[in-house]
C-alpha positions in Angstrom: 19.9 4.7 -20.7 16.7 6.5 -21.8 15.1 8.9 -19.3 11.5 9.0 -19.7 10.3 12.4 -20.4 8.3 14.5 -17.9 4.5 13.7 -20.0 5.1 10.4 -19.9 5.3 9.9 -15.9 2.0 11.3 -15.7 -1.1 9.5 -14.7 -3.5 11.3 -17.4 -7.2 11.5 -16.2 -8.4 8.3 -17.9 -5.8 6.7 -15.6 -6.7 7.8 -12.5 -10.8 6.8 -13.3 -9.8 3.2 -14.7 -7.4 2.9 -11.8 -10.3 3.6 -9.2 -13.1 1.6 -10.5 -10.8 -1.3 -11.2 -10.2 -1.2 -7.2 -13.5 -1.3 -6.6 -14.5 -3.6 -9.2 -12.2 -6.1 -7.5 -12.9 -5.2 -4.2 -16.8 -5.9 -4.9 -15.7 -9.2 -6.6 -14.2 -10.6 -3.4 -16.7 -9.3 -1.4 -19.4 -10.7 -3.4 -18.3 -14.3 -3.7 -17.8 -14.1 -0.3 -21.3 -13.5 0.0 -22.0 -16.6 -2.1 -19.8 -18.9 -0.9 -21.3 -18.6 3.2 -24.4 -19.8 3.0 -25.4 -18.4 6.4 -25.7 -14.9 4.7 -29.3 -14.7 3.7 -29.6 -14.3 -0.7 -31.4 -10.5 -0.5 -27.9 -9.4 1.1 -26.3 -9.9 -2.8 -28.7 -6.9 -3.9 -26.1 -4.9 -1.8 -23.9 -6.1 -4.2 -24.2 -3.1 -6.8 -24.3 -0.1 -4.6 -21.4 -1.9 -3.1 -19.4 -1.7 -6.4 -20.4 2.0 -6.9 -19.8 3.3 -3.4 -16.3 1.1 -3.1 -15.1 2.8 -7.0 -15.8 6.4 -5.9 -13.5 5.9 -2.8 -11.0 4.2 -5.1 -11.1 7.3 -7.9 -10.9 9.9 -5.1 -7.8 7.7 -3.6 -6.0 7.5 -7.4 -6.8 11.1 -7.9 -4.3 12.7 -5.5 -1.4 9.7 -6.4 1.5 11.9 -7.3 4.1 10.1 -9.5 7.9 11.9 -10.0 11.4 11.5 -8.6 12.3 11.7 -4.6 13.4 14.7 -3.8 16.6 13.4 -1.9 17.9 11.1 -3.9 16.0 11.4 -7.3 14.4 7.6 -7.2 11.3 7.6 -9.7 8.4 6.4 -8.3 4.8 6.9 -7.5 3.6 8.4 -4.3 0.2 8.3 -2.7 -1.5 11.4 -0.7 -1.7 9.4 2.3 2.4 9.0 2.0 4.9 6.2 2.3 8.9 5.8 2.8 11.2 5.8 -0.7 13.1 2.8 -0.6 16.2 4.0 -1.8 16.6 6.6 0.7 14.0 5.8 3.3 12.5 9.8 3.5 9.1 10.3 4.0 7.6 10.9 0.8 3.8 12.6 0.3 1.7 13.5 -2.5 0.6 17.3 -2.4 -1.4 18.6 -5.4 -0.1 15.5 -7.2 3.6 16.3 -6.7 5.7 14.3 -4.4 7.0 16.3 -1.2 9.1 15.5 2.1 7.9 15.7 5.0 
């Protein structure tokens, strides 16, 4: 079995932008058709729309900036961990991103 090497598990820069304003790009996609398909919402409410899209890919760049991605400490599961945490399923520890490495706590 081929062990991928430690550059290659490494969300480059690039990565992490794309990653963000795809999020937000869908996120304003859904929120915009919702806006479309009610007709109760009044048609100057869709000129929201763009600052939406920006405001909505910032937060999603600053959330894919701190994503850590490596193996569990405990058990060695690779994976990819987000700062605000979540559980590894092979060992069920508390995992957390810190300074984009993956940590117990």
């Amino acid at each position: 079995m081929d062990l991928p090497d430690e550059q290659s598990l490494e969300y480059t820069v690039p990565m992490r932008i794309f990653g963000g304003v795809a999020w937000g790009s869908v996120l304003t996609i859904t929120v915009g058709s919702i806006l479309v398909i009610i007709p109760q919402y009044p048609r100057p409410w869709l000129w929201v729309v763009p600052g939406l899209w920006v405001g909505l890919s910032l937060l999603g760049i600053t959330l894919q900036w701190s994503v850590a991605r490596g193996a569990c400490p405990k058990c060695g599961l690779e994976q990819t961990v987000p700062s605000l945490g979540k559980r590894c399923p092979e060992c069920r520890s508390y995992l957390k991103a810190v300074d984009r490495k993956i940590i117990r706590y």
